[in-house]
N, C-alpha and C positions, 0 to 999 in steps of 0.2 A: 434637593431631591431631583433624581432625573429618572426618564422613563429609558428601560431597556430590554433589547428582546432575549428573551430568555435561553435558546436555544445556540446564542453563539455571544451574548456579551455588549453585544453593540448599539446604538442607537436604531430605535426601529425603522423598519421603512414602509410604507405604507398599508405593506398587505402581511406585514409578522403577526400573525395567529396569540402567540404569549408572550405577554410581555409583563416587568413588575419595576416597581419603583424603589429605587435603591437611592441613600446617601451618599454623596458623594464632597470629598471639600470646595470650596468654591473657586478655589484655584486648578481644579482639574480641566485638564483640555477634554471640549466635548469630544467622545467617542466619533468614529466612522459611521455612516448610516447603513444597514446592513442591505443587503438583494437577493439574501438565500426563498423568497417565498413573493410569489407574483400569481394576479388571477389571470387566468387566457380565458377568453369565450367563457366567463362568467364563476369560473372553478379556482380555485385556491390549488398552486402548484409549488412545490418542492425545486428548487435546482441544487441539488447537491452538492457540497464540495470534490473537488477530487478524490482526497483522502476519504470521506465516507463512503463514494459510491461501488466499491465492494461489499462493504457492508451491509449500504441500503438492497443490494440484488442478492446477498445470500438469505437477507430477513424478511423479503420480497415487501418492501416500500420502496412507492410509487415515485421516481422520481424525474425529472425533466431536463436534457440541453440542447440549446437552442440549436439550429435550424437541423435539429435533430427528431425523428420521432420517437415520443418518452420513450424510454425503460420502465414499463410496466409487468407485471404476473400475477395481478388480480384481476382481469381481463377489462381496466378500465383506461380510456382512453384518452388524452388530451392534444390537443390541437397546440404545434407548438412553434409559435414563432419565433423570428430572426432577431427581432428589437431589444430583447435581453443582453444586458451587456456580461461577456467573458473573459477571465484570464485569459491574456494569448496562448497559444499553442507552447512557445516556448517554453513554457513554466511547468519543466519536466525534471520528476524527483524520480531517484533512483532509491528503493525504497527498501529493498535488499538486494544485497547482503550487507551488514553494518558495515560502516567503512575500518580499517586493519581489523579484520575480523582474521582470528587466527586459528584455523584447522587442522587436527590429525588425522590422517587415514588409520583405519583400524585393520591391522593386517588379518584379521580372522573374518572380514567381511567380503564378500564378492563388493569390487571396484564398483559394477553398473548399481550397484545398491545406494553406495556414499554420491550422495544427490546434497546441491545446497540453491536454497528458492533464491528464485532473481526475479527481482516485481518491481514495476514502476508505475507513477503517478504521472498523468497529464491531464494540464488544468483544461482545454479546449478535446475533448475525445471529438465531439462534431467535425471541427476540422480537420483530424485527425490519418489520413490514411494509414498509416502502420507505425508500429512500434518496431524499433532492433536492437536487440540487446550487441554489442559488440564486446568481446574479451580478449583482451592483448590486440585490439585495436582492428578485429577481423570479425566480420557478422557471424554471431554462431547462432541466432533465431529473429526470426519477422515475423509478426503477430501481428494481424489484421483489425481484431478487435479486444474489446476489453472483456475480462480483467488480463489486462498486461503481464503474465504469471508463466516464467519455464522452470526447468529443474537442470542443471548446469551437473552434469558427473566429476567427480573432483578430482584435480588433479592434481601431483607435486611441483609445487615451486611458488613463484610469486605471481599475481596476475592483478591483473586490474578491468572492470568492469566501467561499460559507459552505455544506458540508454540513449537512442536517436529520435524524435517523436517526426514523423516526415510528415508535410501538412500536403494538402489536396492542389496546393502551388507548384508542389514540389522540394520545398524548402528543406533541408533540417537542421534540425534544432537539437545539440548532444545536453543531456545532463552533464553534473557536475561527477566528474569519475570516481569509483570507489575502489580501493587497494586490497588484497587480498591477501594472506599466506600458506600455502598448503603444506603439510610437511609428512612427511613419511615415522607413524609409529616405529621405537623403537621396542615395545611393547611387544612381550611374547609369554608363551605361557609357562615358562619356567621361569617369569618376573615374580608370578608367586608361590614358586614352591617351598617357601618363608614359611606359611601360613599354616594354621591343622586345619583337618576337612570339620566339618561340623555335622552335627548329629542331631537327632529331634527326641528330647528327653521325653520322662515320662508327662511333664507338666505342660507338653507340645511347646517349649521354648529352645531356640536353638542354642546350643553348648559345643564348645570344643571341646573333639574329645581328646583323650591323654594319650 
């Protein structure tokens, strides 16, 4: 039997809130000890993981990175020190758009409408000075702060995508690249002049009519 915290799997660590005791065989390697939940000046704190902390600010739960002042919007406050240990800065995911994700334009839309999200993850945001998205190897946004989130208008051909995370050194730090395809619909509207128009019978179900 071993104790684990609930909330992410791991062996607790001193200040994990839920924790439950699971079977495990006796040949299993002890788990990592977990550091998602630390007290400051006396209060039980949250330090998010990367991947959550969109989450926790759109569902406004409190949460903390160091030598950072929290992310809070329940006007509560905590005192947040440096001594918490963090992912470095580099451990920057590019989080859309799927990598070979393969796109059509839709020739019946206005272009500035065909938007496709570009979002990244970085483990150190404190450190953090800005985020840039680069596409075909040229900055097309710098975001200051998180959530890390632009909308890229689509264009035809192949491209490839790379977040940069620049720390407060000046360093940066690229993600791992992700490849794109855009392609040009051949799609038009005598694709379906195939088809009968349809009609709304009396029993309000749609029917083709003859």
């Amino acid at each position: 039997r071993r104790e684990v915290c609930v909330t992410n799997g791991l062996t607790p660590g001193p200040d994990c809130p839920y924790r439950r005791t699971e079977l495990y065989l006796a040949a299993s390697p002890l788990r990592p000890i977990e550091a998602e939940y630390a007290r400051l000046e006396g209060k039980l704190v949250w330090r998010a993981p990367a991947e959550l902390r969109d989450w926790a600010r759109t569902n406004n739960v409190p949460f903390v990175i160091a030598d950072q002042q929290p992310t809070v919007t329940d006007g509560t406050q905590y005192a947040v020190h440096s001594t918490l240990p963090l992912p470095p800065c580099h451990l920057v995911l590019l989080s859309s758009p799927t990598p070979n994700t393969h796109v059509l334009l839709d020739p019946h839309l206005p272009l500035a409408t065909q938007q496709l999200e570009v979002a990244a993850m970085v483990g150190d945001e404190a450190n953090t000075e800005r985020v840039e998205f680069l596409v075909d190897g040229a900055v097309w946004a710098s975001l200051k702060t998180a959530p890390y989130r632009a909308w890229w208008t689509l264009q035809a051909g192949d491209h490839q995508f790379v977040a940069v995370a620049v720390d407060r050194q000046g360093n940066r730090w690229p993600s791992a690249p992700v490849n794109i395809t855009v392609e040009n619909s051949d799609l038009s509207l005598s694709s379906f002049s195939h088809l009968q128009p349809l009609a709304i019978g009396e029993d309000d179900k749609l029917i083709a009519e003859s």
